[in-house]
C-alpha positions in Angstrom: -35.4 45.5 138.8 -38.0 47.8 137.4 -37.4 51.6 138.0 -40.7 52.8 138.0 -40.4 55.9 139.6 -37.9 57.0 136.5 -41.2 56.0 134.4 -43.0 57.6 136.4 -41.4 60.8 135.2 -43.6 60.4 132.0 -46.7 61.3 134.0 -47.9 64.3 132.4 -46.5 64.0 129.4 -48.7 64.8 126.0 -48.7 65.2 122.3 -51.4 66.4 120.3 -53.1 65.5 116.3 -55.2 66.3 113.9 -57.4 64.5 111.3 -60.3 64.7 109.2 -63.3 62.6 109.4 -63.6 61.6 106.0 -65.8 58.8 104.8 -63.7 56.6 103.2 -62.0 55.0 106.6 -65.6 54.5 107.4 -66.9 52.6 104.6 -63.8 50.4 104.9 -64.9 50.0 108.3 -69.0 49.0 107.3 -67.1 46.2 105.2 -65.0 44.8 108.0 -67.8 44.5 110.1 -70.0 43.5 106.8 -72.5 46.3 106.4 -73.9 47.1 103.4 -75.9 49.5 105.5 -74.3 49.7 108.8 -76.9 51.2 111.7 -75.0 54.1 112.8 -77.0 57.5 112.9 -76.8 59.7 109.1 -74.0 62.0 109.0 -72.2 61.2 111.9 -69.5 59.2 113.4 -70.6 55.9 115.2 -69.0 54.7 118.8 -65.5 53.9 118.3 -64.9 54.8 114.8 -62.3 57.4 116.5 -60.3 54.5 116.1 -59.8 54.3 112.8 -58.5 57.9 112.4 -55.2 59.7 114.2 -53.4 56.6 112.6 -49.5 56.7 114.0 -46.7 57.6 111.0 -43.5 56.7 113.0 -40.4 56.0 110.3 -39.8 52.1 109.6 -36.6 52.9 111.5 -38.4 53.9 114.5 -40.1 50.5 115.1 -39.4 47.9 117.7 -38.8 44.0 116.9 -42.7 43.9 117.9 -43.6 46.3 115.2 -44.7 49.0 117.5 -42.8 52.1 117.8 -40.1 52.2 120.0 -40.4 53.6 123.6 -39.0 56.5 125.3 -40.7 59.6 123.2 -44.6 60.0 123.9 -44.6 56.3 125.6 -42.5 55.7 128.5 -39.6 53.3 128.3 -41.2 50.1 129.8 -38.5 47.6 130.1 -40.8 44.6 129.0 -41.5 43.5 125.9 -45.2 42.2 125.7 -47.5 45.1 125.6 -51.3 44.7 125.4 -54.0 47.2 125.2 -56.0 46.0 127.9 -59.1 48.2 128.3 -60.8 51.5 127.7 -63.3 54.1 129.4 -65.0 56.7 127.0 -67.6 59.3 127.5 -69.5 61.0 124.4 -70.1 64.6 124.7 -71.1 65.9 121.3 -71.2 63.8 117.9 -68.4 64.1 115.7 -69.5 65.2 111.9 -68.4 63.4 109.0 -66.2 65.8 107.2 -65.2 67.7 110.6 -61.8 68.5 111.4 -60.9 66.7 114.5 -58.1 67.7 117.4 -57.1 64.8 119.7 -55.0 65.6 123.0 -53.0 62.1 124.6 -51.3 62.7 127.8 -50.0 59.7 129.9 -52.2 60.2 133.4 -50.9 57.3 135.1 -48.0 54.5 135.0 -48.2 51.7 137.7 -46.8 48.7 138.6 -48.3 45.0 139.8 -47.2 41.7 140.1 -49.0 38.8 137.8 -48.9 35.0 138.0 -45.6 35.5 135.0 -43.9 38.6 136.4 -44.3 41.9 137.0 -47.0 43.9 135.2 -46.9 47.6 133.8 -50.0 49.9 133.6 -49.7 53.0 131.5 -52.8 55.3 131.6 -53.4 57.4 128.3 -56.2 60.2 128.7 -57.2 60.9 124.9 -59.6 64.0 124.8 -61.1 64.2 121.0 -62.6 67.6 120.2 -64.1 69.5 117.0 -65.4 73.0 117.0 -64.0 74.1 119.8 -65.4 71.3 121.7 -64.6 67.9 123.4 -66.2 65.5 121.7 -64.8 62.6 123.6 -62.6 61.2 126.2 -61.0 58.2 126.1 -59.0 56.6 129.7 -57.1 53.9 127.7 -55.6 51.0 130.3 -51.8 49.5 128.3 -50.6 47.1 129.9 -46.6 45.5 129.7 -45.8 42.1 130.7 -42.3 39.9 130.7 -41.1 37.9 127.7 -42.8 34.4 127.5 -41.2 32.0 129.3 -40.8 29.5 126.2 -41.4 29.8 122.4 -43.6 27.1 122.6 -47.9 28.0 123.5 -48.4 27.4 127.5 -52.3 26.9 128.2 -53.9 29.9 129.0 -55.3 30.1 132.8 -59.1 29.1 133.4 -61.0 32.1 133.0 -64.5 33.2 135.0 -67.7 32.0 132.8 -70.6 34.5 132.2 -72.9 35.5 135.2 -75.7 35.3 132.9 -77.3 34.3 130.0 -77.4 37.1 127.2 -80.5 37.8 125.3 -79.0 38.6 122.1 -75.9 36.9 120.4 -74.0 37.0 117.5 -71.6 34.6 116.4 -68.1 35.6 115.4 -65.2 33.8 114.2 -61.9 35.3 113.1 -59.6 34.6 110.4 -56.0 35.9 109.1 -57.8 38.6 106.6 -60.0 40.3 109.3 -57.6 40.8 111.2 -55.1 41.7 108.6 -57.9 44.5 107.2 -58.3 46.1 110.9 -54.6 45.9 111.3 -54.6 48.2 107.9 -57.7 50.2 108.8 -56.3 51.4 112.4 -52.3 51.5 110.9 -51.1 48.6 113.8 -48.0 47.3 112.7 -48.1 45.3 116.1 -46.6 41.6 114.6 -49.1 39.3 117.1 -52.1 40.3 114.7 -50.6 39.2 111.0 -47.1 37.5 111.7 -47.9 34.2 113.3 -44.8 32.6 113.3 -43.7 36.0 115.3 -46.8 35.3 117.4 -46.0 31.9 118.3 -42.8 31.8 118.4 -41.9 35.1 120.2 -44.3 35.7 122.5 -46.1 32.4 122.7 -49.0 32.4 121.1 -50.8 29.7 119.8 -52.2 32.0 116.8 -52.8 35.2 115.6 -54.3 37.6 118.3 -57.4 39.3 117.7 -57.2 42.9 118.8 -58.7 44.0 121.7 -60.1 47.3 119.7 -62.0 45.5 117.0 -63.2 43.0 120.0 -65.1 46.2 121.6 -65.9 47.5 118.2 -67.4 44.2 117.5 -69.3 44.4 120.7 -70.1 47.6 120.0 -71.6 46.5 116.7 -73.9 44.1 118.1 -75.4 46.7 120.7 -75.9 49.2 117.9 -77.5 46.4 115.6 -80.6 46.1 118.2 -80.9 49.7 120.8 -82.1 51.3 117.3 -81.2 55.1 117.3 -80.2 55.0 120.9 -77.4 58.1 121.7 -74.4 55.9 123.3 -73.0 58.0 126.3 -70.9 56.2 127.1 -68.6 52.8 127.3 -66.2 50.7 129.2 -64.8 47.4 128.0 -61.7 45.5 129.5 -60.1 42.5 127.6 -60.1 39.3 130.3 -58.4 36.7 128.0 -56.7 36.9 124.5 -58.6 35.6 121.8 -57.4 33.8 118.6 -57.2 33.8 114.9 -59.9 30.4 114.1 -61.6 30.2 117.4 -65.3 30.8 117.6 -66.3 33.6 119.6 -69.9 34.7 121.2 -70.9 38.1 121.5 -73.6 38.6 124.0 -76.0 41.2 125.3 -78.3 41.7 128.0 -80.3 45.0 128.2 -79.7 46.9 131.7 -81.1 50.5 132.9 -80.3 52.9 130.2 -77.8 50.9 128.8 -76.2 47.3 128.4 -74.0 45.2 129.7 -72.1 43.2 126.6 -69.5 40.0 126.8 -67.6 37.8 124.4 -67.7 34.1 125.1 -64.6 31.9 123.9 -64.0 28.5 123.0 -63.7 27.3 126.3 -66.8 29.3 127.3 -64.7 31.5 129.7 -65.6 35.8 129.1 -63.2 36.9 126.9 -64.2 40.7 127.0 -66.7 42.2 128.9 -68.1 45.6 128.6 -71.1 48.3 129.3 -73.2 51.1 127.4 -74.4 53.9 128.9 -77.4 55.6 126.5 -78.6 59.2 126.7 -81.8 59.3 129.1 
């Protein structure tokens, strides 16, 4: 039985970081995404590339079987061992200058609990406010979510997910492999073991390959809406990840233009939405 309100106790609880934002993280970045001249505005940097900096340095010894670090410090102690990062909400303030010293804030704002078709479900709420200057530069309302262990080692078919509600008026077609994800595990510091150990991935937590993180699915979605609004100011963004993607599976990214904004979507094999997500520009 889940003890929520002890996790509950967490609520409130923050630690703070610092980094620079050099450009070497971001060329590595313009490669991943293959950019020999990646459309991001001169001399600042693009949505989501936050990511990339304020990597974690727990100890080896401070890592659970899964590769992440272990619960109970910044994190609450979750008593289940899948843990997904599940969706995001950000608002742009100011632009972040390459070279700038950076100041990031995380304090968990919420922990919840649901029941899902497998077992109980775990929400954790992370507010991360990004500043330089003496300035907020961003905020970040980042959605974890904790789920039971699979019910076999063996792959169970994924549930039928909802198809897209429209047809997109841009795509770009994506489809992952071992080394991309392997680089974007390196670039962001995840050790998590779905995205590079597969026999981990299938095994363990029943997977029927290598999972493609949720982070470089919005940054990928991202990437398409900055490769056609020009030098539109993004606002802001919202994705949420609807059903996990895999490691040699095609994937469609999609965009349809909407007031001020877009409304973006990745397509997977089965044609169901994969990831869905919105971009708010500066009027």
């Amino acid at each position: 039985m889940l003890n929520v309100a002890a996790l509950q106790e967490w609520v409130g609880r923050s630690e703070s970081d610092d980094d620079v934002a050099s450009p070497k993280p971001l060329m590595r970045l313009a490669a991943l995404l293959d950019h020999s001249h990646p459309p991001w505005r001169p001399g600042e940097l693009p949505p989501l590339a936050h990511w990339i900096y304020f990597a974690p340095v727990h100890l080896q010894s401070e890592l659970d079987p899964d590769g992440h670090a272990r619960r109970g410090g910044f994190l609450p102690p979750v008593p289940l061992p899948r843990r997904m990062w599940v969706g995001s909400r950000l608002e742009f303030s100011h632009p972040i200058e390459i070279g700038a010293s950076m100041e990031r804030r995380s304090t968990i704002a919420g922990v919840t609990q649901k029941s899902g078709r497998r077992g109980p479900l775990v929400f954790v709420h992370i507010r991360h406010e990004i500043g330089h200057g003496g300035r907020t530069a961003l905020i970040e309302d980042q959605q974890l979510v904790y789920r039971s262990a699979a019910a076999t080692r063996t792959h169970a078919p994924q549930p039928a997910g909802r198809r897209p509600s429209r047809i997109a008026e841009t795509t770009r077609a994506f489809l992952p492999d071992a080394v991309q994800l392997f680089r974007f595990s390196a670039l962001t510091f995840n050790s998590h073991r779905i995205h590079y150990d597969r026999d981990y991935a299938r095994q363990v937590e029943g997977y029927p390959g290598l999972v493609v993180q949720g982070p470089l699915m919005a940054t990928l979605l991202m990437d398409l809406c900055l490769r056609h609004c020009g030098q539109r100011t993004v606002r802001s963004f919202e994705f949420r990840a609807e059903q996990p993607v895999f490691d040699g599976a095609p994937v469609e990214l999609c965009l349809c233009a909407a007031e001020a904004g877009a409304e973006l979507w990745a397509v997977d094999a089965a044609g169901a939405v994969a990831m869905s997500a919105t971009v708010g520009y500066a009027v």
